[in-house]
C-alpha positions in Angstrom: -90.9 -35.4 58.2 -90.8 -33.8 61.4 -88.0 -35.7 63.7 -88.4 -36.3 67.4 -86.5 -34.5 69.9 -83.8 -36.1 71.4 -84.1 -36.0 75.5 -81.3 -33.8 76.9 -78.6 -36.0 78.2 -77.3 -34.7 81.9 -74.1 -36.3 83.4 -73.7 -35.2 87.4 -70.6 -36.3 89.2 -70.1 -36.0 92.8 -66.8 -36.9 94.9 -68.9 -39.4 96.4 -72.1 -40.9 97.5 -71.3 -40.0 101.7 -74.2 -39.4 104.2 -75.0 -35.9 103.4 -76.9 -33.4 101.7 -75.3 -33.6 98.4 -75.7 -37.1 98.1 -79.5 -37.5 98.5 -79.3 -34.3 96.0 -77.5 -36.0 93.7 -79.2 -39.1 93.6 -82.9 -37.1 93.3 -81.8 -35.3 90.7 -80.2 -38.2 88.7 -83.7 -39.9 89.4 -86.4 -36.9 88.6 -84.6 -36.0 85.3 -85.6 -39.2 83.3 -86.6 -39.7 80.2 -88.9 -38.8 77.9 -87.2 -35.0 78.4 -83.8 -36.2 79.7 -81.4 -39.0 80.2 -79.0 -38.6 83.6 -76.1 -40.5 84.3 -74.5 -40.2 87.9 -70.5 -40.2 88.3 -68.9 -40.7 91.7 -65.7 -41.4 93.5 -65.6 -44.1 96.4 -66.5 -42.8 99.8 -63.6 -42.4 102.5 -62.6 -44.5 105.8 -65.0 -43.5 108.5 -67.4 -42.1 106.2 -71.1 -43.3 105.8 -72.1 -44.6 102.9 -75.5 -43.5 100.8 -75.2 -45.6 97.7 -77.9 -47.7 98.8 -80.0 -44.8 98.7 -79.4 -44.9 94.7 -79.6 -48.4 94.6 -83.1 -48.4 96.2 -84.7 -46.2 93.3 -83.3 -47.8 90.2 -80.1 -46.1 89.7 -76.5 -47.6 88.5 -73.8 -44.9 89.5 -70.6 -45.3 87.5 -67.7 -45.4 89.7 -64.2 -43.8 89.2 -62.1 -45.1 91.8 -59.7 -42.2 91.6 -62.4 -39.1 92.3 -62.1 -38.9 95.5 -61.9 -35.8 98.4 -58.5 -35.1 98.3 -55.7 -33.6 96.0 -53.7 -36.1 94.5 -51.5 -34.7 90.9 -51.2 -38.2 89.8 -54.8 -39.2 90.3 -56.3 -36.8 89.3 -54.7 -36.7 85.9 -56.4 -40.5 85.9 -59.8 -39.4 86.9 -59.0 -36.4 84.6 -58.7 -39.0 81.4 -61.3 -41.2 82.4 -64.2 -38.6 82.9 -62.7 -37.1 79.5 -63.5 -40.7 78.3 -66.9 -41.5 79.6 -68.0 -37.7 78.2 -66.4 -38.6 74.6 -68.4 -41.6 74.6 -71.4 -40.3 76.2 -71.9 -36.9 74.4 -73.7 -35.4 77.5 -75.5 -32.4 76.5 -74.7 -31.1 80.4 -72.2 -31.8 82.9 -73.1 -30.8 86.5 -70.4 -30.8 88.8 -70.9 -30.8 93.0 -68.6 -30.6 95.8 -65.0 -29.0 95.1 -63.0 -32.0 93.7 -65.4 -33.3 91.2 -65.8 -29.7 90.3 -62.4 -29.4 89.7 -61.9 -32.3 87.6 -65.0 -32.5 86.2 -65.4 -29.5 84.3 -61.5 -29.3 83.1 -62.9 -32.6 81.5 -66.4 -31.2 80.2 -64.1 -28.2 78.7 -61.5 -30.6 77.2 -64.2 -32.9 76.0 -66.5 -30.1 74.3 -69.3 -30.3 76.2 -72.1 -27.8 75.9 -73.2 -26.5 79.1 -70.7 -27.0 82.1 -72.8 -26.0 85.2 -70.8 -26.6 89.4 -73.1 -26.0 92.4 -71.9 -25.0 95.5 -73.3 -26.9 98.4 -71.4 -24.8 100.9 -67.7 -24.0 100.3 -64.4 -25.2 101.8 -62.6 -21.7 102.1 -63.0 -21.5 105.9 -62.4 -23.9 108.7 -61.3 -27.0 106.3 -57.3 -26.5 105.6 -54.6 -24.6 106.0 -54.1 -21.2 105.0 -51.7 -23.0 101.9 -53.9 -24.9 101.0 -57.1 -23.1 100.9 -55.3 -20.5 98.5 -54.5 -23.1 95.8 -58.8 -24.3 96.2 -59.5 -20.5 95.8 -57.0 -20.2 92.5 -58.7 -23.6 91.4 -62.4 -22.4 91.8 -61.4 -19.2 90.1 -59.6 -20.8 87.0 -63.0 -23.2 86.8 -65.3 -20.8 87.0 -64.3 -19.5 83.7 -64.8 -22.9 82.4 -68.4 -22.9 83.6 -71.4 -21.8 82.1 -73.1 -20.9 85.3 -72.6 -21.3 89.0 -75.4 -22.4 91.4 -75.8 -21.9 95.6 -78.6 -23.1 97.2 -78.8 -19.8 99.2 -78.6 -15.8 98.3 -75.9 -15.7 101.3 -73.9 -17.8 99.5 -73.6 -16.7 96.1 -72.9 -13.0 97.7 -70.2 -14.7 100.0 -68.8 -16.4 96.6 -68.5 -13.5 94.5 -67.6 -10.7 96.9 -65.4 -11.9 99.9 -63.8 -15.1 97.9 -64.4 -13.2 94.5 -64.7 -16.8 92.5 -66.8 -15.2 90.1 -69.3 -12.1 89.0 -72.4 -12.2 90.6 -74.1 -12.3 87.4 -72.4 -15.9 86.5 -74.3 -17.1 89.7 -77.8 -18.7 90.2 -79.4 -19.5 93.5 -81.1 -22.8 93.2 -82.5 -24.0 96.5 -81.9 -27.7 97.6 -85.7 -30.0 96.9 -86.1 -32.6 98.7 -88.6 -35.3 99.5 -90.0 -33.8 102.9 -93.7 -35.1 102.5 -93.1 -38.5 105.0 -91.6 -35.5 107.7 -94.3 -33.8 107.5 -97.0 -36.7 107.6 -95.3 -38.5 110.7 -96.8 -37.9 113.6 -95.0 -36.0 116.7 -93.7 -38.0 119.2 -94.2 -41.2 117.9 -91.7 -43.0 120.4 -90.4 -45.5 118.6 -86.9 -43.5 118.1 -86.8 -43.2 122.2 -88.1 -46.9 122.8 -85.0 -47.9 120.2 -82.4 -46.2 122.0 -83.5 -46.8 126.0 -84.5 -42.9 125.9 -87.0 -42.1 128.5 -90.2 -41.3 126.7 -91.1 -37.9 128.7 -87.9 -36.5 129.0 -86.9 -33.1 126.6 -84.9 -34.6 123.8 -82.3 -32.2 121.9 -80.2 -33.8 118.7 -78.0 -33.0 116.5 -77.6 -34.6 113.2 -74.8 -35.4 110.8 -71.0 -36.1 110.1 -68.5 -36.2 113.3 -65.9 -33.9 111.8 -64.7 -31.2 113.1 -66.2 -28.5 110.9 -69.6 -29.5 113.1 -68.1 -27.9 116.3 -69.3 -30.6 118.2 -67.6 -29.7 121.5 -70.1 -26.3 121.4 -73.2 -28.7 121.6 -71.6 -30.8 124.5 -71.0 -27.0 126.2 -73.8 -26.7 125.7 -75.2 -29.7 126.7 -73.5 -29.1 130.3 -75.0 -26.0 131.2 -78.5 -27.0 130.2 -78.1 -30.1 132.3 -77.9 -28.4 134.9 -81.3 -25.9 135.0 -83.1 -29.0 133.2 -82.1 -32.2 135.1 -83.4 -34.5 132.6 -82.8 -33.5 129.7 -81.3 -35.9 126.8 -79.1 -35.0 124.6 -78.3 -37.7 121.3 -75.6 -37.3 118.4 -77.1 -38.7 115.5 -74.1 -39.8 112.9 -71.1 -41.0 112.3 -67.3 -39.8 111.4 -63.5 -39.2 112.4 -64.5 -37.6 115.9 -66.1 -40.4 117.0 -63.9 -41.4 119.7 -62.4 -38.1 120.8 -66.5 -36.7 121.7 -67.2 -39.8 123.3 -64.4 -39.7 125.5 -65.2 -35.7 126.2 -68.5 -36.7 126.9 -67.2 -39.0 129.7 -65.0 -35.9 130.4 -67.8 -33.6 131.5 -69.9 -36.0 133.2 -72.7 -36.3 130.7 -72.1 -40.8 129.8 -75.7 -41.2 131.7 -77.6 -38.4 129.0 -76.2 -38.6 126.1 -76.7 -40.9 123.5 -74.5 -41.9 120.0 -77.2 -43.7 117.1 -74.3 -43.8 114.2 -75.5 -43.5 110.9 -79.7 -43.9 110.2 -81.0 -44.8 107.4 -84.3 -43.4 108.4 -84.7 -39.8 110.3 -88.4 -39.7 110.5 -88.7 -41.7 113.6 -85.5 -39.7 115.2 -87.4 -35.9 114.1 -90.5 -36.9 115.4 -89.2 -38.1 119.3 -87.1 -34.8 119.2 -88.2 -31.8 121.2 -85.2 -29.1 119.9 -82.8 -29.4 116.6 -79.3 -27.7 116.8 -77.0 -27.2 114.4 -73.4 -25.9 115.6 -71.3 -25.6 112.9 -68.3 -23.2 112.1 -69.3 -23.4 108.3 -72.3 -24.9 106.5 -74.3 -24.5 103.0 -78.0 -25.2 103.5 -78.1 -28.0 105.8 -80.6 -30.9 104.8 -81.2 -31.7 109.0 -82.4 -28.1 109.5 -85.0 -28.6 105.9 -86.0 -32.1 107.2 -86.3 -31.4 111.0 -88.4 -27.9 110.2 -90.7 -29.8 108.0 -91.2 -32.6 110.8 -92.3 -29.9 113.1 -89.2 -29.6 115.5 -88.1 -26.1 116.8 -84.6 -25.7 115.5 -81.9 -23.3 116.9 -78.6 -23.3 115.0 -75.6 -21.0 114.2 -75.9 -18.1 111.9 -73.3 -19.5 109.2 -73.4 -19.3 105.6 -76.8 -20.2 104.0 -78.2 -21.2 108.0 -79.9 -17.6 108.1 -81.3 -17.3 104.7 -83.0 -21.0 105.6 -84.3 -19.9 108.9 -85.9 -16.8 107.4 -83.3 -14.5 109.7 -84.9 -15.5 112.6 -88.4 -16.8 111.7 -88.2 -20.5 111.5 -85.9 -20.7 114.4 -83.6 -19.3 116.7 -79.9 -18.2 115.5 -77.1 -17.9 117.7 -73.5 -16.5 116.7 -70.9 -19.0 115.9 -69.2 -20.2 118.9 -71.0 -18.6 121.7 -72.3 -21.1 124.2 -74.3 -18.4 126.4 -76.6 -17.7 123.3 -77.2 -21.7 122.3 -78.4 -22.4 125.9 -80.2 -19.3 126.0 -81.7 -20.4 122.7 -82.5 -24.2 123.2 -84.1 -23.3 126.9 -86.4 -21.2 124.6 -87.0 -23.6 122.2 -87.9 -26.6 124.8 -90.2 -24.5 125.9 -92.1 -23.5 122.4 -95.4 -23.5 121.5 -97.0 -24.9 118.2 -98.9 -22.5 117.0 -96.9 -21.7 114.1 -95.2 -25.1 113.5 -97.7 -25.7 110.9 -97.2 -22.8 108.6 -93.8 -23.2 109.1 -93.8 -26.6 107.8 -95.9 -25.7 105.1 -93.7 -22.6 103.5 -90.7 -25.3 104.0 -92.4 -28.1 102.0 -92.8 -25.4 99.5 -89.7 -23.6 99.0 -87.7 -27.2 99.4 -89.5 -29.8 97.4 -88.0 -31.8 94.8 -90.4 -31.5 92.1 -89.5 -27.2 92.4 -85.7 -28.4 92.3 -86.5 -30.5 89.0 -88.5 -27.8 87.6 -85.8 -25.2 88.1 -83.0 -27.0 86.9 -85.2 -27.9 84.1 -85.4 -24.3 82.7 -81.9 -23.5 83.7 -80.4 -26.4 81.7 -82.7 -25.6 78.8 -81.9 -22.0 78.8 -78.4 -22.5 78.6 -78.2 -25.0 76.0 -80.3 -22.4 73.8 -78.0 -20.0 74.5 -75.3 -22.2 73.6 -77.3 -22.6 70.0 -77.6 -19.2 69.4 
């Protein structure tokens, strides 16, 4: 009698559920991949001080993430031979088919456990890296040895971006191209691209002046944003545009130190600080320009979301940044650090036309929606596993 197939059983385990691209990956993922083909379990560590927190964002669709205290960011010998035995546990008792590691330090103990625990398939993403502008020289060697010794623990290595699988194997030499995959972030972008522009309600919320050019930027205060190159800026635009806004959407360490810089250059009466959002939609669609001005990024989920909600977007031409903005075609890139070419840029952008906003939108819902990110990971874990059988 013929037997049923059993669905394939994925565990992912993240560092932790903070407000960021990985997370809302994470939590997707562990959501699409459901039974009757698979059964996902999601692993995380407990978020830091001054970090926001996106566990409700599992919570809202149904999903239980099982907690180990001890995976957390940073390098700990001691705790991480805990989080070490009790992933090594959870995988002896759960028999995963896959484990899917993201972000360094789950990577790191997560697939030393996978390998010690005979897992199958042992597959990391890279979401960006931490090999520049994170740590000290010291430091970022012994994360380089690490990612090296695991990547001959792993069964394949995924980048959301072509840029960064090429960065990965030939300037920081991890691995062989050939052990890499580029698997582009999905997302749910449809409600972006629904919303209407220039709603109001975001501006009305937050005492903006609804007629006045609005220019964001989105995500964690830390310093790997480069947060004092948007208030630069910021400064010069102020001054060929009187009335322009400027608004920090997010939360994080530098928190205090931009505010007071802020104060600093004269800018308390335009700019504005939201903290953390749950929702975006109404913040994207009161925006006239997105920048993005950081020293190191993977594919960042405020550029996908902000493109599909029809805002011009000019960031800095950093790790996966150009491959997302089509070198050029989907916005305006600007070297790393050079506050001539970001006002230069985001005068260009304020003044913008439409006319191709909407195939813009449209090649972005394709190449980053989650049901393509669920189909692709589908085949990859599939092909692997056969691989392993053979």
């Amino acid at each position: 009698m013929h037997q049923p197939t059993r669905p394939i059983r994925i565990m992912r385990i993240i560092a932790r559920l903070n407000v960021g691209g990985p997370a809302i990956h994470v939590t997707l993922l562990t959501e699409k991949l459901s039974p009757p083909d698979f059964e996902s379990t999601l692993v995380s560590g407990l978020i830091g001080p001054h970090e926001g927190d996106m566990a409700y964002l599992a919570e809202q669709r149904g999903i239980k993430p099982v907690y180990v205290a001890e995976l957390g960011r940073e390098l700990s010998p001691l705790r991480d031979l805990v989080t070490l035995f009790k992933l090594w546990r959870l995988m002896r008792k759960l028999r995963p088919d896959v484990v899917h590691t993201h972000t360094a330090k789950a990577g790191f103990v997560g697939r030393i456990a996978a390998w010690l625990a005979r897992v199958p398939v042992r597959v990391h993403t890279f979401h960006g890296h931490v090999f520049q502008g994170y740590f000290s020289p010291t430091k970022t060697r012994l994360f380089l040895w690490l990612e090296r010794f695991n990547a001959r623990l792993s069964d394949r290595l995924i980048t959301i971006s072509p840029a960064l699988a090429e960065e990965l194997a030939s300037t920081y030499r991890i691995a062989p191209i050939k052990k890499f995959a580029v698997v582009p972030l999905g997302l749910e972008l449809a409600p972006f691209a629904a919303a209407p522009r220039h709603e109001g309600t975001f501006r009305a919320r937050f005492d903006i002046p609804p007629d006045v050019p609005l220019i964001g930027i989105v995500g964690r205060l830390v310093p790997i944003k480069n947060h004092e190159l948007f208030l630069a800026m910021a400064q010069q635009v102020k001054n060929t545009i009187s009335d322009a806004h400027f608004v920090f959407i997010g939360d994080g360490e530098r928190r205090a130190d931009l505010e007071t810089l802020v104060d600093s250059l004269g800018l308390r009466d335009c700019v504005t600080f939201t903290g953390w959002l749950a929702d975006l939609q109404p913040a994207y669609s009161d925006m006239h320009v997105l920048v993005n001005t950081s020293h190191n990024e993977g594919t960042p989920v405020s550029v996908i979301e902000a493109l599909a909600a029809g805002v011009p977007v000019v960031a800095t031409a950093v790790g996966g940044v150009p491959d997302l903005l089509h070198n050029g075609a989907f916005g305006r890139l600007t070297p790393p650090g050079d506050t001539s070419a970001l006002v230069e840029a985001v005068t260009a952008a304020l003044s913008d036309s439409d006319t191709n906003r909407a195939e813009i939108q449209q090649a972005i819902l394709a190449e980053y929606d989650i049901v393509r990110l669920v189909g692709d990971l589908a085949v990859l874990y599939r092909d692997l596993l056969e691989e392993k059988r053979a």
